[in-house]
ROTILUM-269277 format. One record per residue: residue in one letter; y, x, z of N, C-alpha, C, O in turn. Coordinates in steps of 0.02 Angstrom, whole numbers, plus 50000, padded with zeros to 5 digits. Atoms other than C-alpha are relative to their C-alpha. Layout:
aYXZYXZYXZYXZ
...
% end
This chain:
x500134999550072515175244153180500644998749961501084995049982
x499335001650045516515244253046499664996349958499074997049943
x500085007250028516485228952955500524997549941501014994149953
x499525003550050517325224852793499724991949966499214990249936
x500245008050026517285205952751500504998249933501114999249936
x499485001550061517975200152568499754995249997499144993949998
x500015008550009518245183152550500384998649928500755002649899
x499925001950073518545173852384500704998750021500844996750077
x499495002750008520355171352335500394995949980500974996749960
x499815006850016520445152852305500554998950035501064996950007
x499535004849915521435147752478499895008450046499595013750037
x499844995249938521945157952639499574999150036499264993950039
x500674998449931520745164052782500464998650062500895002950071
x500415005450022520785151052875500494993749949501114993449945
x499755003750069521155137952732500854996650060501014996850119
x499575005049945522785126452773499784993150020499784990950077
x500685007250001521775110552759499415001750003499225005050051
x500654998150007520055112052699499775002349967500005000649913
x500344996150022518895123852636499435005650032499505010850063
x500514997549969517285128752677499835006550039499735008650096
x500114992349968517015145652664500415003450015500285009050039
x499344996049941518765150752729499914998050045499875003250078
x500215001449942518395143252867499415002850039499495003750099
x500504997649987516725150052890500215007450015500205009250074
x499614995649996517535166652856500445004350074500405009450108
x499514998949935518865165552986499824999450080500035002050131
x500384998949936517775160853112499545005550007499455005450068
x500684995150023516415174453081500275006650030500065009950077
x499734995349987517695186853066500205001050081500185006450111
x499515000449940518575181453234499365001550050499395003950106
x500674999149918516875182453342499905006750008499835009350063
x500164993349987516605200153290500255004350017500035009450045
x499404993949943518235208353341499914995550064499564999650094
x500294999449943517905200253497499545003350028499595006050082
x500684995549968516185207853513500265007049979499845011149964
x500044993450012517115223353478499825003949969499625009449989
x500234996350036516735227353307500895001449941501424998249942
x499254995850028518165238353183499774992749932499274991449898
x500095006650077518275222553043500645000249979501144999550015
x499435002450028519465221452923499864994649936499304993749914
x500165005650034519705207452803500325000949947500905002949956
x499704999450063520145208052620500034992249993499524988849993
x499675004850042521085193152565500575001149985500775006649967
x499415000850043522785185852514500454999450082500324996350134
x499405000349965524445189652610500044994850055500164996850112
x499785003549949524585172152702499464996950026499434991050043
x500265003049935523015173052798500345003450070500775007650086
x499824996949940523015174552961499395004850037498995007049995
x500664997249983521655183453062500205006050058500715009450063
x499904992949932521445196653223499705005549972499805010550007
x500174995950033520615207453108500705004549980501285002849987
x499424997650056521585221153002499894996349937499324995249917
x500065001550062522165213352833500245002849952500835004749947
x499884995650059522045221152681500024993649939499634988949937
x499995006450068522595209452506500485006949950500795012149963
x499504998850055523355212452328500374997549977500764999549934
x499465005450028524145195452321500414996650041500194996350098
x499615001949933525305188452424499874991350003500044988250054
x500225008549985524645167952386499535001049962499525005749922
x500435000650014523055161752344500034997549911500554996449881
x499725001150078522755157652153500084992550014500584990149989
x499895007949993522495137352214500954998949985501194994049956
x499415000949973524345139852248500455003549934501005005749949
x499634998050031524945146052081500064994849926499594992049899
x499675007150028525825133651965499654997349944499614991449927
x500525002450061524595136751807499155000550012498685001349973
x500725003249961523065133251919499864994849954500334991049941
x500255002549982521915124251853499174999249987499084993349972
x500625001549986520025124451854499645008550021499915013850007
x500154994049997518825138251915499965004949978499825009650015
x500424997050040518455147251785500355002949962500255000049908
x499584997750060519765158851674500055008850002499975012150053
x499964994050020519975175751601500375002350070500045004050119
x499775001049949521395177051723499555001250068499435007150083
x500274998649947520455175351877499505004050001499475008250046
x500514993750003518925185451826500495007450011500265011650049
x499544994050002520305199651813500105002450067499895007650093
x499725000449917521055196851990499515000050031499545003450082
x500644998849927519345195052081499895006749982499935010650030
x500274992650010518805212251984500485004350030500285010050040
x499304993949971520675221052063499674998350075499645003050115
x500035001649911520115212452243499455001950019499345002250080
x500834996749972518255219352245500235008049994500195012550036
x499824992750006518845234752183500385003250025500505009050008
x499404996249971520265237352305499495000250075499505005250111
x500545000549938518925232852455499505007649996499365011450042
x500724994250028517565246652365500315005650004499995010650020
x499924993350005518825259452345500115003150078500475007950090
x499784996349938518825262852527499614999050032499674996450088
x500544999249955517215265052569499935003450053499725001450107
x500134995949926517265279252677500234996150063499984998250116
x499795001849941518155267952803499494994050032499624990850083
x500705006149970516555255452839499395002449991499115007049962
x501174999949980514665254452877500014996649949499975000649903
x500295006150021514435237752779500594996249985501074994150019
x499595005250052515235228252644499654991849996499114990549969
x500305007050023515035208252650500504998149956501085000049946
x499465002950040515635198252535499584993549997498964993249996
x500025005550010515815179152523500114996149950500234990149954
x500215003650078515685175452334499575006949968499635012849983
x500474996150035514415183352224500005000949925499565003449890
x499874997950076515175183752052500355009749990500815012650019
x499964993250016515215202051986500105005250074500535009650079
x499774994649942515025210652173499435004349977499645010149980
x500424997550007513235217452117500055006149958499865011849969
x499634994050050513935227151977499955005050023499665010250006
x499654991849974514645238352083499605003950038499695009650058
x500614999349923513245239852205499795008549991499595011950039
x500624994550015512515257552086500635002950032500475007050075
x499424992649986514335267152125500185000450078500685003450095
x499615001549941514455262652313499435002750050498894999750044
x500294995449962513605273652436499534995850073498944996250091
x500105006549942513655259052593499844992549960499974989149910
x500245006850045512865245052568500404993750002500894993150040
x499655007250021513405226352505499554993750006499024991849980
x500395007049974512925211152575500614995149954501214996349943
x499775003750020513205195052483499954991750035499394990650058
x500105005949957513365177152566500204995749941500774995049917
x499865005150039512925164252442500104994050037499674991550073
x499955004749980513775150752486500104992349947500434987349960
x500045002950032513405141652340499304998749940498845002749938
x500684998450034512065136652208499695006649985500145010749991
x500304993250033511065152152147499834998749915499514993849897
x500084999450071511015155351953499355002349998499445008350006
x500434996849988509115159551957499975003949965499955009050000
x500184997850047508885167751802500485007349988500275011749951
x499714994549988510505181251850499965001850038500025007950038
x500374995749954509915182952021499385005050007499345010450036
x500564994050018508285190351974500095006349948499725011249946
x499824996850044508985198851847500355007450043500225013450044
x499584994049945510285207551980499455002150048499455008250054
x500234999449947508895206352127499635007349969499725012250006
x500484995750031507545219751986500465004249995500155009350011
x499424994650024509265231551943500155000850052499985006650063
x499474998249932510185232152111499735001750055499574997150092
x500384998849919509425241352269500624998650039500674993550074
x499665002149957510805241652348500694993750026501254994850051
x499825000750010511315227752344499574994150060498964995050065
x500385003949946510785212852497500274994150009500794993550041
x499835008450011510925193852471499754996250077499264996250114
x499925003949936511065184652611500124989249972500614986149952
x499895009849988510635162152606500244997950059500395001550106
x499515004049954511405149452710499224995850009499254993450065
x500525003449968509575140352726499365000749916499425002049857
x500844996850016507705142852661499934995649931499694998449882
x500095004250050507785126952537500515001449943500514999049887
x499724995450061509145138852455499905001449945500155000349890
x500034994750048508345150052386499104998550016498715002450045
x500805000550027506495141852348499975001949936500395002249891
x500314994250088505705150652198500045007750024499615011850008
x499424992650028506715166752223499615003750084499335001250134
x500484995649966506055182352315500795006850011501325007649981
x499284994150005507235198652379500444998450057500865002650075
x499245000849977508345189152497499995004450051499435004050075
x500014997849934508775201052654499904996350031499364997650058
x499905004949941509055185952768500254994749996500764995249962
x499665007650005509505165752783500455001450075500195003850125
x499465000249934510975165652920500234994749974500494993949919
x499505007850007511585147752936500775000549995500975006249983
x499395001149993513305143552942500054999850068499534999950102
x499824998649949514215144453092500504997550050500995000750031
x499455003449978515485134753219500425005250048500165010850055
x499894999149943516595139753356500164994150043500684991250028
x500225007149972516285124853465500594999850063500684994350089
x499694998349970517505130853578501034994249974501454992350014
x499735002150032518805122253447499924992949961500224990449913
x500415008250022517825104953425499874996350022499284995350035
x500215005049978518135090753491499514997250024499075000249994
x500705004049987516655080053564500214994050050500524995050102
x500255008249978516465061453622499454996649990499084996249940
x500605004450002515295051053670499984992450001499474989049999
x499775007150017516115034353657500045000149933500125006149921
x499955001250043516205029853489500254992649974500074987049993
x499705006250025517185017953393499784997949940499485002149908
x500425003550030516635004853268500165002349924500524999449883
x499544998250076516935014053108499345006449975499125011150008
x500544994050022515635024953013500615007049937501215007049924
x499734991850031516265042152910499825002949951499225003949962
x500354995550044515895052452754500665004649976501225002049974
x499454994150008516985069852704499605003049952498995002349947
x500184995850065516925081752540500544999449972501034995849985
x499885003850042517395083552402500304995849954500064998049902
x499945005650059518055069952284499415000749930499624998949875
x500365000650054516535072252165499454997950019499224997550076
x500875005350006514795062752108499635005050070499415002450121
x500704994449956513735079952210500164995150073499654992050089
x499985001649927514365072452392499834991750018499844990450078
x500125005450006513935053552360500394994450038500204989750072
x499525006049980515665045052394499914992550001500114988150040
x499995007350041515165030052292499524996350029499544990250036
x500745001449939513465028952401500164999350043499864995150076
x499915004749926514405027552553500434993249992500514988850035
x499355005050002515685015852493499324994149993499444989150028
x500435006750040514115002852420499534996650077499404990850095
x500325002549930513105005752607500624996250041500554991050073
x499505001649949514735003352695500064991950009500044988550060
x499675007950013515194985352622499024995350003498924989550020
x500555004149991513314980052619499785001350080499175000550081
x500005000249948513264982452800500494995350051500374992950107
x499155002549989515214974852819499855004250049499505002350096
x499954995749944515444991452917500815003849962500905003849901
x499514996950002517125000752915500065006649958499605009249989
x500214992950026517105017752817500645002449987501025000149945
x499624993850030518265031452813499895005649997499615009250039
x500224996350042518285043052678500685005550015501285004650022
x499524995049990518895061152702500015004649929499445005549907
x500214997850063519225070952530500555002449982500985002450026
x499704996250026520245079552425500014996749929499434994749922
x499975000850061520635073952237500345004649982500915005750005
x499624992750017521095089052162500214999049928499865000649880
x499695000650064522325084352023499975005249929500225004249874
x499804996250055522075099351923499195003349977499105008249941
x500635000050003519965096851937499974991749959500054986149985
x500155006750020519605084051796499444995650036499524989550043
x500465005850001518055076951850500234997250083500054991850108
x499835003249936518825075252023500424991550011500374986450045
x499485005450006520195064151972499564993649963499584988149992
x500315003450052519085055051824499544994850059499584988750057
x500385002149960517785051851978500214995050040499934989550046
x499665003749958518935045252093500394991249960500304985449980
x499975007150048519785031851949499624997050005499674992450045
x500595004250031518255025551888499374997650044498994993350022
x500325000849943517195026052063500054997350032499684992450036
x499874999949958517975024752196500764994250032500834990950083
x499275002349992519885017852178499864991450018500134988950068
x499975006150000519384999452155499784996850089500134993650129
x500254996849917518365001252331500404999450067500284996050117
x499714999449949519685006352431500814994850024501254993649982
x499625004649985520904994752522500355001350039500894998750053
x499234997449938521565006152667500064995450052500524995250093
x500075004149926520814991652789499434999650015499304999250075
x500825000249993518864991152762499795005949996499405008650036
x500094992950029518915007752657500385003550001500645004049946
x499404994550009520145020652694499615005949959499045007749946
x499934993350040520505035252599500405005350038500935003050060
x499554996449959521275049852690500015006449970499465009249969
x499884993850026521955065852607500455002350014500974999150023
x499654997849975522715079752653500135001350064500605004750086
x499954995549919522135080652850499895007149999499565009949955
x500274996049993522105095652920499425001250021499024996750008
x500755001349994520455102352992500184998150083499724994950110
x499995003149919521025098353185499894991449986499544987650020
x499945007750000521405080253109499254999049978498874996050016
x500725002850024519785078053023499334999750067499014994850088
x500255000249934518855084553174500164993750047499704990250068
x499895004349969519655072853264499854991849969499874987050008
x500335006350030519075057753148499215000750021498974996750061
x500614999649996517345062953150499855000850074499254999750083
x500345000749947517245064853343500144991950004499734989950045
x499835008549992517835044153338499384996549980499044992550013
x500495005250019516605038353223499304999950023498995004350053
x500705001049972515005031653254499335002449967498745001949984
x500634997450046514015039053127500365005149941500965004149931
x499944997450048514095051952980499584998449957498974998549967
x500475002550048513615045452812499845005349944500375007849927
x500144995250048512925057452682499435001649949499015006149942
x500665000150043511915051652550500365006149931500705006049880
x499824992350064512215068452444499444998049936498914995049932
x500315002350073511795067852262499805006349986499545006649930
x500194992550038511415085952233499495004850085499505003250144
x500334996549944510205100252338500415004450013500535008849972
x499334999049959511635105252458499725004550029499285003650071
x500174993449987511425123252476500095002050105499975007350134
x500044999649940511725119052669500594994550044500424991550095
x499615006149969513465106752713500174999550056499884995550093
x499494997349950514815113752848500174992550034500294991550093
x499855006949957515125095252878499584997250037499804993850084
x500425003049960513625089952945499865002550073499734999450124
x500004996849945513555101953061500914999950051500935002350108
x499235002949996515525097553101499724994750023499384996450072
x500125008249973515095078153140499475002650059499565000950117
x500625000649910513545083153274500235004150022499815006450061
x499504994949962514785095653336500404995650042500594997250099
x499465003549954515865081053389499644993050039499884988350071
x500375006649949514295069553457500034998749936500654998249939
x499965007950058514295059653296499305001249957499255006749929
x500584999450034512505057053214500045001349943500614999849925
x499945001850072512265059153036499314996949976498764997550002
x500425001950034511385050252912499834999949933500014995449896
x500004995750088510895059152741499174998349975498584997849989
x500894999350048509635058052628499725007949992500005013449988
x500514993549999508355071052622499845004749938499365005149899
x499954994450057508895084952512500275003350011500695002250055
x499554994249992509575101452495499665004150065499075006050065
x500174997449951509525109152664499864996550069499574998950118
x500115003049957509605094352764499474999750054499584999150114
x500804998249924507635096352862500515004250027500935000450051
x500094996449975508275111352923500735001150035500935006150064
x499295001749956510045104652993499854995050050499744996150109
x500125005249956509775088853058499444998650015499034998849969
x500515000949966508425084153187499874994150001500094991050049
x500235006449990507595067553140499884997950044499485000850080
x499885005249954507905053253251500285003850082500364999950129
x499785001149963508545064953384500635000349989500954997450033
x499224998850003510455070053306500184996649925500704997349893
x499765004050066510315059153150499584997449957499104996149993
x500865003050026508875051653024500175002749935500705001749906
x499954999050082508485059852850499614991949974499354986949998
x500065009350050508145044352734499745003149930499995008249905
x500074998450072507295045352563500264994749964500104995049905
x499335000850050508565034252493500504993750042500534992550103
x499545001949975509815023252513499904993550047500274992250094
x500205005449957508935007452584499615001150070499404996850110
x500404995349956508105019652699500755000450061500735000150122
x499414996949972509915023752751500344993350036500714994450084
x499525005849967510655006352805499404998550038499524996450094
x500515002949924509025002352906500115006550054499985005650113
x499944994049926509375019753016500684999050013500925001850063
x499165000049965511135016353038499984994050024500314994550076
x500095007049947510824997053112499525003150079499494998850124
x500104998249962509845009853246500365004650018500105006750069
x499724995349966511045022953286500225000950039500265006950051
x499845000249928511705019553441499345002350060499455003050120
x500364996949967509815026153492500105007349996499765011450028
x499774994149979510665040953466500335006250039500935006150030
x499604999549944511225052153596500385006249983500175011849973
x499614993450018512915061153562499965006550036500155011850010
x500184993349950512525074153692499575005449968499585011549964
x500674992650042510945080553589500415004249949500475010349942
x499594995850070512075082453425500325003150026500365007749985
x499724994649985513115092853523499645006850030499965012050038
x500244995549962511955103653605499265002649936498875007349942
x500334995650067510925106753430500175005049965499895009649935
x499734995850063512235112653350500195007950059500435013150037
x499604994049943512695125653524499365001949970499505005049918
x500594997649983510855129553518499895003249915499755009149922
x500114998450072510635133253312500575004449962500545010249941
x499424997350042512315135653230500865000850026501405000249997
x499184997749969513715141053379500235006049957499705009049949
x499604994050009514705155853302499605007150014499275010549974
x500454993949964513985170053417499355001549989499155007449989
x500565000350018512355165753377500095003149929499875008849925
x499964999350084512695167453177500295006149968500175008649913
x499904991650014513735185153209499525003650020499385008649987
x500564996849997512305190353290499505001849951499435007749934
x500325000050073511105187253142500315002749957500035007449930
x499644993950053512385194453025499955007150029499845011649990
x499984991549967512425211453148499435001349949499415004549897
x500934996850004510425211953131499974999649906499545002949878
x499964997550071510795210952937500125005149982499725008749953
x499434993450016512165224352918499305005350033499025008849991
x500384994549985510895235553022499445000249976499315006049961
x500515000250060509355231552923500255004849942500075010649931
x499904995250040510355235652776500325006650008500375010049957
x499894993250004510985251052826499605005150032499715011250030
x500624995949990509455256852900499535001349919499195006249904
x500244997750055508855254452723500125005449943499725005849896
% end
C-alpha cells in the first residue's frame, strides 16, 4: 500500500526529547516499511525516518526564535503550505493520514483518495459534527472509545502504539515512585507531589516547563517549585526518551492522578512497558489501558490512590509487560491502521 503520513510541525519525527505524537508517528511509520508498505512521511527537514521524506521547512516551528504559544496567524499559514504540499500529490498514494486535525477536512471535497485523521487530542464536538455531516470523505480515526463518547461517524479507535523492542523492562524495582507530562494543572503534578510526601515516599517528576507556555511556567512557580528539593522531590528536565525510559523501568510505581479526561496517555502505557505499575485515577481513557489490580489500580480519588500504592508490590511486573505486548505492541496498531486505510478505500 502507499502510505502518506503527515505529521504536525511542532518538533521532528522522532521528537529530540519528548513528544507524543512524534513519537507515535515515528514508530508507526517505521513498522510499516518493514511490513513492506511504499510510506512516505511529510514533515520538517531534521527528522529522521526509513521512510521517504518529504518537508517545506528545514526546523520545526518549536525551534524558531519568535515561538511562542500554539496558536498564531503564522502557523495556521505554514500548516495550510504542509497539508497542501502532502495533497498535491495525490496520484502517488492509496491513503492520506494525518496526525493533527486542524483544517485537514477542508480539503477532503478536492481530493480523490481518501483522508484519515488521528485525533490525538481533545475533540471540539460541535466542529466535529459539523465536519463529520459535510465531509464524506473524510475518516476520523480515536485513540480510545471514552474519546469520542457522544459523537457518532468515527471509522475506527486504534490505540496508541509501542515498539517494545526499544523498552527497557525490570522487575526489581527501586524505592522511588514516578509521574511524567507535561508541566501543567491537566497531568496532576501537584497531586503527586501532596501523595508522595503524605506517604514519605520518594517522587520523581519528569516534565518539561516550556518557557514560552505561560501557564506552564505560572504552574510550575506557584505549584510545584516550593515542593521540590532534588532529594525527596526531584525535578528532571530535558531527558531524552531512552533516559526517561530508563527512570520509569527503576521505579516502583507510576503515579497519575490526571486532572482532565485524557484522550488516552503514551506514558502509561510507557511505565507497564518497563514492568512498572501505574496508579491513576479513573478518567479519560484509563478503564481501557490499565487492568485493575493486575498492571495497576484505577482509584476514584486521591485517598483511593495512597491506599493502592501501600499494595503494589502485589503487582507483578511481568503482567505490565505482557499487556502492553498483548494490546498496544506496534505491529499490532499498524495492523489496525492497514484494516482502516482499506475500509476507507474500499469506501
Amino acid at each position: 500500500m502507499r502510505i502518506a503520513h503527515i505529521a504536525p510541525i511542532y518538533l521532528s519525527v522522532p521528537p529530540a526529547k519528548r513528544g507524543g505524537t512524534e513519537r507515535i508517528v515515528f514508530d508507526l511509520v517505521e513498522e510499516q516499511v518493514r511490513a513492506g508498505h511504499e510510506v512516505t512521511l511529510f514533515s520538517v527537514k531534521t527528522s529522521k525516518t526509513s521512510a521517504k521524506l518529504e518537508y517545506l521547512f528545514n526546523k520545526p516551528f518549536t525551534q524558531e526564535k519568535d515561538f511562542q504559544e500554539w496558536t498564531s496567524r503564522r502557523e495556521i499559514n505554514l500548516t495550510l503550505a504542509h497539508i497542501e504540499k502532502a495533497l498535491s500529490k495525490e496520484d502517488n498514494f492509496d491513503v492520506f493520514h494525518f496526525h493533527f486535525d486542524d483544517f485537514v477536512p477542508q480539503f477532503s471535497p478536492f481530493i480523490k483518495k481518501p483522508i484519515l485523521t488521528t485525533f490525538h487530542y481533545v475533540i471540539d464536538q460541535k466542529v466535529y459534527n459539523l465536519f463529520r455531516q459535510r465531509y464524506q470523505n473524510y475518516f476520523p480515526i480515536a485513540l480510545s472509545h471514552n474519546q469520542i463518547k457522544g459523537l457518532e461517524g468515527f471509522s475506527a479507535v486504534v490505540p496508541n502504539g509501542l515498539n517494545l523492542n526499544e523498552i527497557p523492562f525490570k522487575d526489581t524495582k527501586e524505592d522511588f515512585l514516578i509521574t511524567a507530562g507535561r508541566i501543567v494543572p491537566d497531568k496532576g503534578i501537584k497531586e503527586s507531589i501532596d501523595i508522595a510526601k503524605s506517604l514519605q515516599e520518594d517522587l520523581v517528576i519528569i516534565g518539561h516547563v516550556n518557557p514560552r507556555v505561560k501557564r506552564s511556567v505560572q504552574y510550575y512557580e506557584e505549584h510545584l517549585a516550593k515542593d521540590i528539593d532534588n532529594q525527596h522531590i526531584k525535578h528532571l528536565d530535558g531527558l531524552s526518551h531512552q533516559e526517561l525510559l530508563e527512570y520509569f523501568s527503576r521505579a516502583k510505581a507510576f503515579v497519575f492522578p490526571l486532572q482532565w479526561e485524557e484522550p488516552f496517555g503514551l506514558v502509561v502505557i510507557e511505565a507497564m512497558a518497563c514492568g512498572t505499575p501505574v496508579v491513576a485515577l479513573d478518567r479519560g481513557a484509563m478503564r481501557e489501558i490499565i487492568k485493575d489490580k493486575s498492571t495497576g489500580f484505577l482509584c476514584q480519588n486521591v485517598e483511593e490512590m495512597k491506599e493502592a500504592l501501600k499494595k503494589i508490590d502485589q503487582i507483578d511486573p511481568q503482567a505490565c509487560r505482557q499487556h502492553v505486548q498483548d494490546n498496544f505492541s506496534i505491529s499490532r496498531v499498524s495492523k489496525l491502521y492497514i484494516e482502516a486505510y482499506q475500509h476507507a478505500i474500499n469506501s
